[in-house]
Backbone as a chain_set.jsonl record, in Angstrom:
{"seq": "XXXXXXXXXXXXXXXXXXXXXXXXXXXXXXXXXXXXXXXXXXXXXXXXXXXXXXXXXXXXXXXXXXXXXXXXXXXXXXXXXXXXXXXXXX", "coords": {"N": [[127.422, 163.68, 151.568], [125.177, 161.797, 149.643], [122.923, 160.146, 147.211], [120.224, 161.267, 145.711], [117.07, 160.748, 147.933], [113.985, 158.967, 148.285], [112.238, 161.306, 149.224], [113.291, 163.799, 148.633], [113.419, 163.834, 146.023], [110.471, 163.967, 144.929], [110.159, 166.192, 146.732], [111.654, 167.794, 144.38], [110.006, 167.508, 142.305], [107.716, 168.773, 143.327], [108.61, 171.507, 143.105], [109.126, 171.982, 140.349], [106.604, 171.428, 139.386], [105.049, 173.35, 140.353], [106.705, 175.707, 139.613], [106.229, 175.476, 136.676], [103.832, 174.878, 136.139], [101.231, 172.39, 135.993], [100.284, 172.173, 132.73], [102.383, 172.71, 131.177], [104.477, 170.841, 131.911], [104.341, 167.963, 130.876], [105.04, 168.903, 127.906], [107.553, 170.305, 127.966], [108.666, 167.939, 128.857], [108.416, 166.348, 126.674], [109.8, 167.948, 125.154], [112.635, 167.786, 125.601], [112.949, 165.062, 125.351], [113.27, 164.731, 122.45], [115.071, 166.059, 122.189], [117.094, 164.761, 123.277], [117.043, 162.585, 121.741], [118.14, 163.046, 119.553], [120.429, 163.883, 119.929], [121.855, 161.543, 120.76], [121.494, 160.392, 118.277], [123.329, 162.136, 116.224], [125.278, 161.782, 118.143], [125.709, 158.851, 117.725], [125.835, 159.228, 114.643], [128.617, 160.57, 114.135], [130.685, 158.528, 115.425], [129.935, 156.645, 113.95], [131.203, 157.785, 111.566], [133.731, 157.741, 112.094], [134.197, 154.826, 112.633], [134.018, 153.777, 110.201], [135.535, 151.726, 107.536], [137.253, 152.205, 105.448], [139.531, 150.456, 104.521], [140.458, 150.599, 101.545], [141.4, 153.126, 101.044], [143.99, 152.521, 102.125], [147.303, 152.641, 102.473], [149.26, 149.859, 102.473], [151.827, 148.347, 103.837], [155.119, 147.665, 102.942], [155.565, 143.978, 102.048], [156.985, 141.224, 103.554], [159.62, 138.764, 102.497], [158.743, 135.057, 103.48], [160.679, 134.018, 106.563], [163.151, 131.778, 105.81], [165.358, 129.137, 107.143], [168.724, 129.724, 108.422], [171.225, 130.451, 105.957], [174.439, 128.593, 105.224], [177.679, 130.544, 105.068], [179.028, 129.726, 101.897], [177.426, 128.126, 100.779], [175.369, 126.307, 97.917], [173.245, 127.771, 97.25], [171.805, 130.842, 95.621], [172.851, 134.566, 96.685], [170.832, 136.859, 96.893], [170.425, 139.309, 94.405], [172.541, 142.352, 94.348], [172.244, 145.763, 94.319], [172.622, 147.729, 92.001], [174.627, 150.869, 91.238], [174.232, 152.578, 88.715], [176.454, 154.519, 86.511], [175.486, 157.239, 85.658], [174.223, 158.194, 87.684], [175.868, 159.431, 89.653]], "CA": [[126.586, 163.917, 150.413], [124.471, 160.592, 148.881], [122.572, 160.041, 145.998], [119.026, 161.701, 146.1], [116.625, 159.648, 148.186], [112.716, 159.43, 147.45], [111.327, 162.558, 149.677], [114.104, 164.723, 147.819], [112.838, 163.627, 144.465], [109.253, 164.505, 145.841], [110.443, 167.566, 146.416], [111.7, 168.212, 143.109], [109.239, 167.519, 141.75], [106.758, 169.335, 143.358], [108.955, 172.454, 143.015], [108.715, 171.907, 139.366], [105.069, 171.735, 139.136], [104.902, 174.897, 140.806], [107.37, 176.707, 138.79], [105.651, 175.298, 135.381], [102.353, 174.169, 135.747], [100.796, 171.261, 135.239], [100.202, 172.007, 131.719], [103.785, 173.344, 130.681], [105.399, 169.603, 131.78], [104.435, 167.464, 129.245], [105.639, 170.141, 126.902], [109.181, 170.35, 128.632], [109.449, 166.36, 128.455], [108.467, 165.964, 125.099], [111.158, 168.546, 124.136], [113.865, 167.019, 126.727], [113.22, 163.456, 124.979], [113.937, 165.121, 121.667], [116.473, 166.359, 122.498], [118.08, 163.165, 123.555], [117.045, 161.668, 121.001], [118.846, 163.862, 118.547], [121.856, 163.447, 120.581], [121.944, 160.094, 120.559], [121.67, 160.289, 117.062], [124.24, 162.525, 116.283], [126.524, 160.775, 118.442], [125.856, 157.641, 116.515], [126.695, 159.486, 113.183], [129.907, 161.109, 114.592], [130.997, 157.378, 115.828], [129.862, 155.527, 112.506], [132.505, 158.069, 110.735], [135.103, 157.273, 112.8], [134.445, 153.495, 112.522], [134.233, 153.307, 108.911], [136.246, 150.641, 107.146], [138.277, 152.632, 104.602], [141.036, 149.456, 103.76], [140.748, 150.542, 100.427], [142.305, 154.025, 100.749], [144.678, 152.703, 103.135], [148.541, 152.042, 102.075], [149.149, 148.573, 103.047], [153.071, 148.005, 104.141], [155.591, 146.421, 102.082], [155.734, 142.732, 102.64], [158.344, 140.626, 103.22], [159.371, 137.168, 102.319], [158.789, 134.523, 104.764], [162.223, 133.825, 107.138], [163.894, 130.863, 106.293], [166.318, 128.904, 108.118], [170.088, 130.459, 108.086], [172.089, 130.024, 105.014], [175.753, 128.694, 105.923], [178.628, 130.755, 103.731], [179.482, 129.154, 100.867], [176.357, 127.212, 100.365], [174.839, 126.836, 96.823], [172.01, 128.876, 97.268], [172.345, 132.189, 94.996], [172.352, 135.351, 97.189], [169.77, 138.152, 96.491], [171.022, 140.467, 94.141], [172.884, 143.484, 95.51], [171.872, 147.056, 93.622], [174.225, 148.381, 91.716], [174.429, 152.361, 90.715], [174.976, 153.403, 86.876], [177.065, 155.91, 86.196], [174.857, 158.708, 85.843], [173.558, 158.632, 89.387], [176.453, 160.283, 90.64]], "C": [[126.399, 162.609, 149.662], [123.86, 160.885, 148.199], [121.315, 160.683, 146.889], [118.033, 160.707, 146.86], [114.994, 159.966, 147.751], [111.703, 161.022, 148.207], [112.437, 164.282, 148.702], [113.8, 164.824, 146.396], [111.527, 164.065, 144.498], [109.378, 165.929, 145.902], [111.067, 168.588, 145.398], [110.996, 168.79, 142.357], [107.939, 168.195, 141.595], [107.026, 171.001, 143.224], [109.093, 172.836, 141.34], [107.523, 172.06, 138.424], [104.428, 172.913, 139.761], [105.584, 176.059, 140.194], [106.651, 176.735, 137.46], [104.636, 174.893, 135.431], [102.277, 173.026, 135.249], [100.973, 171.034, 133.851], [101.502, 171.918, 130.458], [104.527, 171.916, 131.219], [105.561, 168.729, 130.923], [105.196, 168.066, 128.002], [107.065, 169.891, 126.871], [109.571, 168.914, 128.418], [109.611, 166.29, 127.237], [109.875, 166.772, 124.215], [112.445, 168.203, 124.595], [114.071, 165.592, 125.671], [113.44, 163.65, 123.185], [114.812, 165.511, 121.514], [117.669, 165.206, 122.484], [117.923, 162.462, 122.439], [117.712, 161.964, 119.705], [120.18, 163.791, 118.797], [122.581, 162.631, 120.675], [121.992, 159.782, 119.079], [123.142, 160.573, 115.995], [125.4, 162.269, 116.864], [127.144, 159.426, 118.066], [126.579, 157.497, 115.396], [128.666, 159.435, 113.501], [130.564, 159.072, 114.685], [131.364, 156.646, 114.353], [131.059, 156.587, 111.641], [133.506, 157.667, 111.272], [135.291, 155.57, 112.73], [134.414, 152.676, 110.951], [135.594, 153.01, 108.327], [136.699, 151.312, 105.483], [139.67, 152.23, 104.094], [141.333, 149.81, 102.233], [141.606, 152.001, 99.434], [143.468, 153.487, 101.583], [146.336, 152.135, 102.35], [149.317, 150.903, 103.082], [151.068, 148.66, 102.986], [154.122, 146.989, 103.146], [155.461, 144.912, 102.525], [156.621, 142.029, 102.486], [158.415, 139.251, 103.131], [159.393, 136.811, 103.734], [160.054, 134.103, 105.381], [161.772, 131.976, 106.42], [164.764, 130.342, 106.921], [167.557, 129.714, 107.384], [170.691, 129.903, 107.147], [173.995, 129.908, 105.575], [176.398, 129.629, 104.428], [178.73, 130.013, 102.941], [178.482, 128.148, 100.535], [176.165, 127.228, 98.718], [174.116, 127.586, 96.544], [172.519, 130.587, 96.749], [172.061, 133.247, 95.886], [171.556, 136.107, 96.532], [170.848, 139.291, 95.608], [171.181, 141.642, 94.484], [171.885, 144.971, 94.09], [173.234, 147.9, 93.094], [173.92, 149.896, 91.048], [174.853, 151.912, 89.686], [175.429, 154.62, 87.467], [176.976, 156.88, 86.477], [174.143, 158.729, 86.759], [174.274, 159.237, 89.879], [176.735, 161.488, 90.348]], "O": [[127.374, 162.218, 149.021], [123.837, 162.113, 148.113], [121.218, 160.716, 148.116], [118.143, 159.585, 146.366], [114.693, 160.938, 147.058], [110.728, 161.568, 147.69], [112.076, 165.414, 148.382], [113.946, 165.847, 145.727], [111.523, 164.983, 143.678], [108.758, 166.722, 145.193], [111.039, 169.815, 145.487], [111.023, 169.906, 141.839], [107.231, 168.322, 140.595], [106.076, 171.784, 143.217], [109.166, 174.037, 141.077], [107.4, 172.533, 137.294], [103.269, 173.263, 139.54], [105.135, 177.204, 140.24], [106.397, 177.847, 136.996], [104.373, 174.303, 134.383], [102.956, 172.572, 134.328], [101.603, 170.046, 133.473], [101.56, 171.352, 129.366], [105.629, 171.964, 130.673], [106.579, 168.564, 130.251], [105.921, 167.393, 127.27], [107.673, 169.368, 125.937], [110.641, 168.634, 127.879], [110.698, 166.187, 126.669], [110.575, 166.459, 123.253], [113.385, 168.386, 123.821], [115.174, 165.184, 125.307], [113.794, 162.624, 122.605], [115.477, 165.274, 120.506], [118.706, 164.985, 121.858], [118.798, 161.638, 122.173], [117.8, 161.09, 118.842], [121.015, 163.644, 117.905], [123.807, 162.737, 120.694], [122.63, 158.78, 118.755], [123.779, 159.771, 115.312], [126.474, 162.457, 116.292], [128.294, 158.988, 118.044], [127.374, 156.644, 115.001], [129.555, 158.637, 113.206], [130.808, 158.578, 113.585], [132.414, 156.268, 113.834], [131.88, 155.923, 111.008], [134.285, 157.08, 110.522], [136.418, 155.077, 112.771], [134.665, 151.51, 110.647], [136.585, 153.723, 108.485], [136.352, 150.713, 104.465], [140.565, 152.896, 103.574], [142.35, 149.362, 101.703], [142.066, 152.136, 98.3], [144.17, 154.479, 101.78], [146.283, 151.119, 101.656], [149.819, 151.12, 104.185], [151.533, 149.095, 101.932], [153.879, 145.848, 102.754], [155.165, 144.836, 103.717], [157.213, 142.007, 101.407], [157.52, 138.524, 103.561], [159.725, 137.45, 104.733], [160.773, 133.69, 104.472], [160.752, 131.289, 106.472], [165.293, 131.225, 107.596], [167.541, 130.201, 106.253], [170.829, 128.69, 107.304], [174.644, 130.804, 106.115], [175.979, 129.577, 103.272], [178.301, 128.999, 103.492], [178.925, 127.2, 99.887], [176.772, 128.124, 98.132], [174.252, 128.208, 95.49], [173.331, 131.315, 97.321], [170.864, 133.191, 96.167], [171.628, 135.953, 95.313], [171.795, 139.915, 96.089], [170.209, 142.241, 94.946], [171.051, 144.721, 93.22], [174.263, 148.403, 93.546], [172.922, 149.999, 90.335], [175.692, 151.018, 89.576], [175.077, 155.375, 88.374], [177.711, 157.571, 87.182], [173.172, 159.474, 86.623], [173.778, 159.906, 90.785], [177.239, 162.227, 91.195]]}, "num_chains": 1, "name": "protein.A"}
């Protein structure tokens, strides 16, 4: 089984113009290529929601300082203050 070749298309076609008349094809395209073209449309929309650029609802990650090199023990450098509970937290 291969792709259609041109006496098969031929014969499509002429089984087409016998089912619908001459006059009734035009008709049938014109509403076929509306079709598509509505489809194509609508698949556009659908898409463009999904690709919209909404950074401004978006919750952006804490950030952290940049690494520096390793601090040896006992350096001068003040550590980060720890967190200390009050009282009435427990």
């Amino acid at each position: 089984m291969g792709s259609l070749g041109p006496f098969e298309l031929v014969l499509i076609f002429l089984a087409i113009l016998l089912i619908f008349g001459a006059k009734r094809i035009p008709e049938i395209a014109r509403g076929l290529g509306k079709g598509i073209k509505e489809f194509k449309s609508a698949t556009r929309e659908i898409s463009n929601e999904f690709n919209v650029d909404d950074s401004s609802n978006r919750i952006d990650p804490p950030r952290q300082a940049p690494h520096s090199a390793p601090r040896e023990p006992g350096s001068s450098q003040q550590e980060s203050p720890t967190r200390q509970e009050s009282p009435s937290q427990h």
